[in-house]
Backbone as a ProteinNet text record, in pm:
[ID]
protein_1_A
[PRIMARY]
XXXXXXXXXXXXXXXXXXXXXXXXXXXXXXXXXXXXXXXXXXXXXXXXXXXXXXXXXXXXXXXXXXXXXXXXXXXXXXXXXXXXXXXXXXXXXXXXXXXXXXXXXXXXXXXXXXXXXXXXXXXXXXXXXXXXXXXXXXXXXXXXXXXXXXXXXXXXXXXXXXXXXXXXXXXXXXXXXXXXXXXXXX
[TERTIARY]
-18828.5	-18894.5	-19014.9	-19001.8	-19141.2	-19281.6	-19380.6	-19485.3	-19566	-19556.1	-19601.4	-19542.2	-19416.7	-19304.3	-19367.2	-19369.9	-19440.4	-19557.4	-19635.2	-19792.4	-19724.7	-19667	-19634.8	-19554.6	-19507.5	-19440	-19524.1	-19607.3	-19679	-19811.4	-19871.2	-19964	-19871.3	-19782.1	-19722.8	-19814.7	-19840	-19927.1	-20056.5	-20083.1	-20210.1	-20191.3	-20047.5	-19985.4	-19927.5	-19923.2	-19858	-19969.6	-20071.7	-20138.8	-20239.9	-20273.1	-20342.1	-20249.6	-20316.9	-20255.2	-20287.2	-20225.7	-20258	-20365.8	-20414.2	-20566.2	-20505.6	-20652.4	-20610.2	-20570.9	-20460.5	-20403.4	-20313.7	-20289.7	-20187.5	-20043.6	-20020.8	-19855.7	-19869.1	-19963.6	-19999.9	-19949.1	-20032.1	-20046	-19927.3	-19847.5	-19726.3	-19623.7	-19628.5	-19528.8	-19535.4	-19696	-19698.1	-19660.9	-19683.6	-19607.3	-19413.8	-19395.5	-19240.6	-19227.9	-19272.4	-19241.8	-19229.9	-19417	-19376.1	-19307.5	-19245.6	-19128.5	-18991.7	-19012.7	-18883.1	-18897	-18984.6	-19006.7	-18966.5	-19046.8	-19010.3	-18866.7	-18805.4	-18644.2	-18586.5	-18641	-18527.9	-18579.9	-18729	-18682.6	-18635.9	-18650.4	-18547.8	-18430.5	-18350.3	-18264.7	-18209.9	-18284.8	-18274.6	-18272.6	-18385.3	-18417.4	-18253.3	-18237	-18091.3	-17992.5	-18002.3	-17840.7	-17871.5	-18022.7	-18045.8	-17998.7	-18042.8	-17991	-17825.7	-17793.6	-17647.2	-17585.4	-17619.2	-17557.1	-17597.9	-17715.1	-17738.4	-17680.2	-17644.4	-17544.2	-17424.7	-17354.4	-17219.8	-17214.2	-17308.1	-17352.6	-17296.3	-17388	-17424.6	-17302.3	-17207.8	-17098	-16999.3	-17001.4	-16855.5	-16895.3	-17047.7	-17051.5	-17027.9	-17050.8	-17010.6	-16874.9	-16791.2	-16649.7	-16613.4	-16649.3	-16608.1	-16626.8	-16758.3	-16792.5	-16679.9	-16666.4	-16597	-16448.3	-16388.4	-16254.5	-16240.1	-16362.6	-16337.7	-16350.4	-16423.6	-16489.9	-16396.9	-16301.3	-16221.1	-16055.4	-16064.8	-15906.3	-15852.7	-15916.2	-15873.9	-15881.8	-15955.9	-16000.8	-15837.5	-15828.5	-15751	-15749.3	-15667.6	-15684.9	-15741.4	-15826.3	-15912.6	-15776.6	-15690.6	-15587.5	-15472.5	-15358.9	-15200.3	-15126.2	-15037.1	-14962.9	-14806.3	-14731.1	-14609.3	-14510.4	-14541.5	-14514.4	-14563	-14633.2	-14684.2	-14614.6	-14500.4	-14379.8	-14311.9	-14222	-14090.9	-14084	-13990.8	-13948.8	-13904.4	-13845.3	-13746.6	-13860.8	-13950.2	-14060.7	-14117.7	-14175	-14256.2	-14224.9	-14050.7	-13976.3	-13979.2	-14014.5	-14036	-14130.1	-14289.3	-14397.7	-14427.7	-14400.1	-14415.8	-14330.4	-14236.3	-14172.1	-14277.9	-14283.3	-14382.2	-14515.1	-14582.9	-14759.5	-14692.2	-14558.8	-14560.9	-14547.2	-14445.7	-14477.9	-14535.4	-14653.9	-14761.2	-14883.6	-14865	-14925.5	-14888.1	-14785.8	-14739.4	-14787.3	-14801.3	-14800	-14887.3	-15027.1	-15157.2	-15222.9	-15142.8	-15157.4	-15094.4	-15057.7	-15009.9	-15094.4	-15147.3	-15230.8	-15377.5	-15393.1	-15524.3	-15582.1	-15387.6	-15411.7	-15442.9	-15385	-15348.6	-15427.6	-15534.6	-15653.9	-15714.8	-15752.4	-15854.5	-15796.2	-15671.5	-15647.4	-15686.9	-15721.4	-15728.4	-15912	-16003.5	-16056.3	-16132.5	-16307.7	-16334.4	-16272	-16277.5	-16244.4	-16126.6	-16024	-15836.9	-15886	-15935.5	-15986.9	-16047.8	-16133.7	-16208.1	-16116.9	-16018.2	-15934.4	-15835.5	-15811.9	-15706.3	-15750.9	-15930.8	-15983.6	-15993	-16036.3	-16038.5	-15883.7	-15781.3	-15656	-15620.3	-15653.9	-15632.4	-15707.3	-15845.7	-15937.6	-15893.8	-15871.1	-15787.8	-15702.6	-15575.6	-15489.5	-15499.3	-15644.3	-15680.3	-15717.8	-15802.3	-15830.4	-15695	-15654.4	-15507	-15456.7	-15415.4	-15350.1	-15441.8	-15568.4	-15679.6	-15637.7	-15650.9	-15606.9	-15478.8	-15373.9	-15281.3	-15277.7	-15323	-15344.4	-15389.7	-15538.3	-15543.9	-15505.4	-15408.9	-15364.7	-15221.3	-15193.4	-15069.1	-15107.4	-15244.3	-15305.7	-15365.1	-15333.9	-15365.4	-15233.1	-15134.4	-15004.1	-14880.9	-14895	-14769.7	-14633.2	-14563.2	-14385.2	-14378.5	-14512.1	-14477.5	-14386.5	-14259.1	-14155.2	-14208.3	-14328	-14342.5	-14470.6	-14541.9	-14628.9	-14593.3	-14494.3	-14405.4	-14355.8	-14332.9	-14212.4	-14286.6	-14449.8	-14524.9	-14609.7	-14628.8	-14664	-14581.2	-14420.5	-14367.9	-14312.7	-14368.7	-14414.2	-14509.2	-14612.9	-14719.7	-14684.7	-14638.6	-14588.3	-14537.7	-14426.5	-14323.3	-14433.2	-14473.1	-14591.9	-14651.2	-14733.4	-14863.5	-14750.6	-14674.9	-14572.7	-14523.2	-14508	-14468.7	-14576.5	-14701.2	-14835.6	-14858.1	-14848.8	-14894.5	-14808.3	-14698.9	-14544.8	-14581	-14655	-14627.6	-14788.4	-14848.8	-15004.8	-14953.3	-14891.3	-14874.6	-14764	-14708.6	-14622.8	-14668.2	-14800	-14869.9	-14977.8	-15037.7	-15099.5	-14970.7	-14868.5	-14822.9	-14769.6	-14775.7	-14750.7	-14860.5	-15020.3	-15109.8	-15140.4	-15111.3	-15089.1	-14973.4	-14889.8	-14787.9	-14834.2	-14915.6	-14964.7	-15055.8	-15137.1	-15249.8	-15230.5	-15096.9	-15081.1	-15002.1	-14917.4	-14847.1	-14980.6	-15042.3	-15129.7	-15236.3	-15277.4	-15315.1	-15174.1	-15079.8	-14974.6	-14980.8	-14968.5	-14967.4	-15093.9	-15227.7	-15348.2	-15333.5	-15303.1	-15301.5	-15185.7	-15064.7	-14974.4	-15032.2	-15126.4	-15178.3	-15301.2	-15379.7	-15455.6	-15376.7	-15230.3	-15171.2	-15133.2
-9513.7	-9494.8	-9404.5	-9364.4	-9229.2	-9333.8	-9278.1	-9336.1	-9324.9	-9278	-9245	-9346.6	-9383.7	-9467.9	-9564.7	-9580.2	-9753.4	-9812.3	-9685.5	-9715.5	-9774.9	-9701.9	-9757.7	-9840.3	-9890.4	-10032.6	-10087.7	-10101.6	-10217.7	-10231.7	-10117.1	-10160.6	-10133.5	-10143.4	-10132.7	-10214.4	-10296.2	-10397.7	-10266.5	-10170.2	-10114.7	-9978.5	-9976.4	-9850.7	-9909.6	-10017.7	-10062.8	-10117.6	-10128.1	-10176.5	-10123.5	-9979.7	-9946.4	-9817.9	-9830.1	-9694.9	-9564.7	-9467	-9322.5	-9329.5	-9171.2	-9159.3	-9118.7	-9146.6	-9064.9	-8918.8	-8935.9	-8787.4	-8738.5	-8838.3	-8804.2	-8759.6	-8842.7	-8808.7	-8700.4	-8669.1	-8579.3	-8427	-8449.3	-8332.2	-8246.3	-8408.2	-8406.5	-8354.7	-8373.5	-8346.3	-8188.4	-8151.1	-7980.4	-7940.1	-7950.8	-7902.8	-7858.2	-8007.1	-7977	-7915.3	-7893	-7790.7	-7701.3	-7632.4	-7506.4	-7463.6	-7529.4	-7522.9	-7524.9	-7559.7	-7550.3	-7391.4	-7371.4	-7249.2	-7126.4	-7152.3	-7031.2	-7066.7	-7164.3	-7169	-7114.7	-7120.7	-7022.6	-6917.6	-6827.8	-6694.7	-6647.3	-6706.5	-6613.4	-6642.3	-6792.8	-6735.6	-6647.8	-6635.1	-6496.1	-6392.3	-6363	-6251.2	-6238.4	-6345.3	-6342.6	-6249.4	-6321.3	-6279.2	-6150.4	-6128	-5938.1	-5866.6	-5886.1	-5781.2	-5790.4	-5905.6	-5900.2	-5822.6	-5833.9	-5742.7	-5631.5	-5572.6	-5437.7	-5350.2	-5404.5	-5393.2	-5349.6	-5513.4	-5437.4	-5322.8	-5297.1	-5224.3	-5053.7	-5036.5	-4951.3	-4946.3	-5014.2	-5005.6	-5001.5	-5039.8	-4976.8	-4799.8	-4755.7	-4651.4	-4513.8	-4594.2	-4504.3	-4483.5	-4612.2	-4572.6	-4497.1	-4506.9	-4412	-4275.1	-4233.5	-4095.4	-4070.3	-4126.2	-4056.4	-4028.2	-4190.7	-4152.2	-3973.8	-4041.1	-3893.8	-3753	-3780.2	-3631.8	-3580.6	-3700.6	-3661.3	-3673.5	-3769.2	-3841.9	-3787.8	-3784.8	-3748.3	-3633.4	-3531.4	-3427.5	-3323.7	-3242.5	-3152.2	-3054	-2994.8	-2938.3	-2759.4	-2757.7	-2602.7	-2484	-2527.6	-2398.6	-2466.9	-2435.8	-2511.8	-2393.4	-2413	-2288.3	-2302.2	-2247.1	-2262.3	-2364	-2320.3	-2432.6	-2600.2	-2575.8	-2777.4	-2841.5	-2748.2	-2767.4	-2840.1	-2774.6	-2779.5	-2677.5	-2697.9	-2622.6	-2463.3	-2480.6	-2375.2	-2239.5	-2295.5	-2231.8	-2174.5	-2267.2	-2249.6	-2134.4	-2150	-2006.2	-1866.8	-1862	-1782.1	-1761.2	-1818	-1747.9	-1699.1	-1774.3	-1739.2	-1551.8	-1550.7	-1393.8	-1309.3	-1338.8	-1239.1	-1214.3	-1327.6	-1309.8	-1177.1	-1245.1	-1180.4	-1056.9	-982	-880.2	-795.2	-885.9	-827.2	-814	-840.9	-866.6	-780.1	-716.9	-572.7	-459.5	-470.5	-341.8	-341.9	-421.4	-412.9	-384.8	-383.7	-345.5	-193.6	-191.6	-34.2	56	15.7	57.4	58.5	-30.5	30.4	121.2	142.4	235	388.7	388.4	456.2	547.3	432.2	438	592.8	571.9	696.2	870.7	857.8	1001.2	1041.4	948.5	959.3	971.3	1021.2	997.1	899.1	849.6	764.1	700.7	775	739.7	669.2	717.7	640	512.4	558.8	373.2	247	326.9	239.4	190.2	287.1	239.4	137.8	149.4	76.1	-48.7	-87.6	-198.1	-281.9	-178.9	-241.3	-345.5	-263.9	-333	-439.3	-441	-576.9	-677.2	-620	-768.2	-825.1	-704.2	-790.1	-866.8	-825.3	-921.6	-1004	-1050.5	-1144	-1253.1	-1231.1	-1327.2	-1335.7	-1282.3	-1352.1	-1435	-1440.4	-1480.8	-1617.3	-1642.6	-1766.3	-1797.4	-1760.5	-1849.3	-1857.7	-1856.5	-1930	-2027.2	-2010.7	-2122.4	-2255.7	-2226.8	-2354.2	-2383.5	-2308.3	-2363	-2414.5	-2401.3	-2456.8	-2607.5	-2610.1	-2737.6	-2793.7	-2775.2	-2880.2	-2935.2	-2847.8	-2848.9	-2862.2	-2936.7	-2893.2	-2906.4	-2778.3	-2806.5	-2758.6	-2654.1	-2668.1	-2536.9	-2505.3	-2424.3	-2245.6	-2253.9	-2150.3	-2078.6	-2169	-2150.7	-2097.7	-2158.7	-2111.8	-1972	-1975	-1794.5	-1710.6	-1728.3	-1627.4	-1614.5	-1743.2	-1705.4	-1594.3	-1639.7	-1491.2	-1406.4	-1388.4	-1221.7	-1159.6	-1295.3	-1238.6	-1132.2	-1194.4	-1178.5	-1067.8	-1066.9	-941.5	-786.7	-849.2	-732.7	-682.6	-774.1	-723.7	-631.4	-703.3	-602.7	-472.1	-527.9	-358.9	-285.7	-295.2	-225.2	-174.3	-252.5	-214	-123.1	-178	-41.5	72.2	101.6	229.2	288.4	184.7	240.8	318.6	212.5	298.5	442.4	429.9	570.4	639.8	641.1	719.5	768.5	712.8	694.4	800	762	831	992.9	1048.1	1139.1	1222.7	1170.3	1233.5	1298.9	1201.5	1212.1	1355.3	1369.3	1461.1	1584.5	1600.5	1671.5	1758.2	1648.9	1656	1743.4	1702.9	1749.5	1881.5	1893.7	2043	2159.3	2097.4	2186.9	2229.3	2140.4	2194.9	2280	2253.6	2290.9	2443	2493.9	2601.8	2634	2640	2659.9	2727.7	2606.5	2727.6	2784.5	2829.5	2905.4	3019.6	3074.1	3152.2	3232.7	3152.3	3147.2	3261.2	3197.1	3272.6	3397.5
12607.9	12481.9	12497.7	12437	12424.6	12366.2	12454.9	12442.1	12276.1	12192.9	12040.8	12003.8	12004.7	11923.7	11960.2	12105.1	12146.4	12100.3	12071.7	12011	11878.8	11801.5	11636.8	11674.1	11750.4	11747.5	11731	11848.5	11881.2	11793	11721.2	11613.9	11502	11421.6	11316.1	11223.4	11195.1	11098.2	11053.3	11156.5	11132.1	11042	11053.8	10939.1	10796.5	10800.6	10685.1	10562.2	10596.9	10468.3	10436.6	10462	10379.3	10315.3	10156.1	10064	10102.7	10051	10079.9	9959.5	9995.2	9939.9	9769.4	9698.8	9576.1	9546	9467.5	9474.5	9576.3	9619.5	9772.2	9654.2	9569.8	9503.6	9414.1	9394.5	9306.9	9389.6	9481.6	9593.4	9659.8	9687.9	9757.1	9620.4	9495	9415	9377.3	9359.6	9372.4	9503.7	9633.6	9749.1	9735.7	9687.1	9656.8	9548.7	9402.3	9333.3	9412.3	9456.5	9552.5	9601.1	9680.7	9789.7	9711.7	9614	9565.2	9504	9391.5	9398.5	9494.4	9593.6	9676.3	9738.1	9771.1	9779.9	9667.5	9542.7	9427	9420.7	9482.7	9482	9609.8	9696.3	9850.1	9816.8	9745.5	9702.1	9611.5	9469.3	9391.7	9453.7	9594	9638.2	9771.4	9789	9898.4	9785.5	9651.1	9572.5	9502	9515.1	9453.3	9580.6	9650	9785.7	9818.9	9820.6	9835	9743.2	9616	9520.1	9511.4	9555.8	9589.1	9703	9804.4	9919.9	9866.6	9794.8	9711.1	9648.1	9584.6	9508.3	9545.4	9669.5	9757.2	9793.9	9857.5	9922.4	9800	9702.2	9631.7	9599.3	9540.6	9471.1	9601.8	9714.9	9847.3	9857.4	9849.9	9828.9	9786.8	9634.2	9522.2	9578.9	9634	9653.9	9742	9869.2	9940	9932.7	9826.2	9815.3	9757.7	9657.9	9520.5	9611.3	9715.5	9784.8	9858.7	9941.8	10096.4	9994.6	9962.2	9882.7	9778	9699	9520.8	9522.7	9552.6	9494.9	9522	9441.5	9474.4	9588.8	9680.8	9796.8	9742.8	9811.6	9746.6	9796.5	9860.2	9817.5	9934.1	9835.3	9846.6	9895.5	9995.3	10024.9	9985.8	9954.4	9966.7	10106.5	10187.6	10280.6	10300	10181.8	10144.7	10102.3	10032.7	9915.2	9989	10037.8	10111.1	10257.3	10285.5	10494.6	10391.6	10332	10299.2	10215.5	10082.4	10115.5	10218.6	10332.8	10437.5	10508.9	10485.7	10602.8	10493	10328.2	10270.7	10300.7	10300.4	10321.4	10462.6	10574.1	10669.7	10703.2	10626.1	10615.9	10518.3	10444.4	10343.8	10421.3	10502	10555.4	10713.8	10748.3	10875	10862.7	10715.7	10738.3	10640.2	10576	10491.9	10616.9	10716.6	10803.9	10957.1	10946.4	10982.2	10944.4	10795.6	10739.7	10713.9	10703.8	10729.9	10807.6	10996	11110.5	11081.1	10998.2	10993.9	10887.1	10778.8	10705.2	10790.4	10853	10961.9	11057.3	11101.7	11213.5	11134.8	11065	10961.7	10866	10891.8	10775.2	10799.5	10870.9	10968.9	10895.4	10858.9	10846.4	10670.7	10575	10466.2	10445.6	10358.9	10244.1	10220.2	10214	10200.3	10035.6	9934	9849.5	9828.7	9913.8	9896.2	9960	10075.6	10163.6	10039.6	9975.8	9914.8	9796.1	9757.8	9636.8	9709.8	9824.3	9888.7	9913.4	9943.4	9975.6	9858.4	9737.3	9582.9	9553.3	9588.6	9526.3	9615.3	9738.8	9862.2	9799.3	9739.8	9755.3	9596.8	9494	9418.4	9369.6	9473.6	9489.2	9606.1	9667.9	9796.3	9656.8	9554.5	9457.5	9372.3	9322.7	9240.4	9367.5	9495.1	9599.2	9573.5	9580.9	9592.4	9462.3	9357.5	9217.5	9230	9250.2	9268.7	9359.4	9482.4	9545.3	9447.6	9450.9	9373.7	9273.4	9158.5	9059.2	9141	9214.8	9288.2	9351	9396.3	9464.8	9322.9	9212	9085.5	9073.1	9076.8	9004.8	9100.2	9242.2	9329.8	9281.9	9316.4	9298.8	9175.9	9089.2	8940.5	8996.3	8951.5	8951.6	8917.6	8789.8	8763.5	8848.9	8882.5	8995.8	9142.7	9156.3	9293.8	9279.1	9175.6	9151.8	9137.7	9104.3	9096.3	9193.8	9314	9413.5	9525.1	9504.8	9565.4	9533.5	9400.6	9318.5	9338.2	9412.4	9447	9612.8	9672	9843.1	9809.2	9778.2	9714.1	9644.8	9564.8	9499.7	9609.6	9678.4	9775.5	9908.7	9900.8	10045.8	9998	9879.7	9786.2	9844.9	9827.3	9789.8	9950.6	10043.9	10166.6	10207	10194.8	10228.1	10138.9	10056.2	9977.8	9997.5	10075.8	10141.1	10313.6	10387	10485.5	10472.2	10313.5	10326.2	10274.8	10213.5	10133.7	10255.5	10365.8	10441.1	10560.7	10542.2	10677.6	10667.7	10522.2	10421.1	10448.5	10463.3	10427.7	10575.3	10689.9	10852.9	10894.9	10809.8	10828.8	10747.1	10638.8	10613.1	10687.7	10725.7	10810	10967.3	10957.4	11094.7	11075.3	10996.4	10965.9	10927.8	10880.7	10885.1	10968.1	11077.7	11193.4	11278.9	11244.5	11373.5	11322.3	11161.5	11041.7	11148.9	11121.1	11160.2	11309.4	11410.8	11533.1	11518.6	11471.3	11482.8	11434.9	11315.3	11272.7	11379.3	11409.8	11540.2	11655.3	11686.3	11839.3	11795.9
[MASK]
++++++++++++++++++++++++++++++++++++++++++++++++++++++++++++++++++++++++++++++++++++++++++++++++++++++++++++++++++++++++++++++++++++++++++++++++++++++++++++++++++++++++++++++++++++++++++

């Protein structure tokens, strides 16, 4: 037995008869209001934060589904479609993508002005090429979207093929007439 306990054993008679002071219940009944008090605002203050948390954590959801998930893809290619697409565009870029290696080499024998008309009509049909994209990444598989993306391919290959023959025209010119030039010369 612990020595405290033994003391109140053994004087017990000396705790039992006298009253608490005046105002002792008084005292003791505002303490426990208090206390009760501040137990209902840490708990108010427990169930504001918890719900501010939720809070926080659904409107984060939202952002990111909406940001990473939902949103439409900023540009759709033909090969997102289907395989059979995929093997159409992959033919149109490869050899719009030839004849762009050929319009470069190319470049050099023309005219700043033809260059610059030639850069004008690329970058215009580089933006029709981007708006279809994304009206294709609003709209996948829409049928009429597809057919004008490779009208688009078709067009732009037109354009480069009739740049490097317009380009290889001006090279043969270019050169008959130096060959004209020193023949006149000897």
């Amino acid at each position: 037995m612990d020595e405290l306990e033994k003391f109140i054993r053994e004087n017990k008679e000396m705790f039992t008869n006298e009253e608490p002071m005046e105002g002792h219940f008084e005292r003791f009944e505002g303490r426990l209001r208090f206390q009760q008090r501040r137990n209902r605002i840490r708990q108010i203050y427990r169930i504001t934060s918890m719900a501010a948390v939720g809070l926080l954590l659904i409107a984060s959801s939202i952002f990111v589904y909406d940001r990473y998930f939902d949103a439409a893809p900023a540009s759709f290619r033909l090969g997102d479609i289907s395989p059979e697409l995929q093997k159409v565009e992959y033919y149109f870029t490869s050899q719009i993508d030839q004849t762009t290696t050929g319009v470069d080499s190319l470049s050099h024998y023309t005219d700043k002005i033809t260059k610059d008309a030639m850069h004008q009509e690329i970058a215009r049909m580089d933006s029709l090429h981007t708006n279809l994209q994304k009206k294709m990444g609003l709209n996948p598989g829409d049928e009429r979207i597809v057919n004008a993306m490779i009208s688009y391919y078709q067009a732009r290959l037109k354009v480069m093929q009739d740049f490097v023959e317009m380009l290889n025209q001006i090279k043969q010119n270019n050169n008959s007439k130096n060959v004209n030039h020193e023949n006149t010369l000897l």
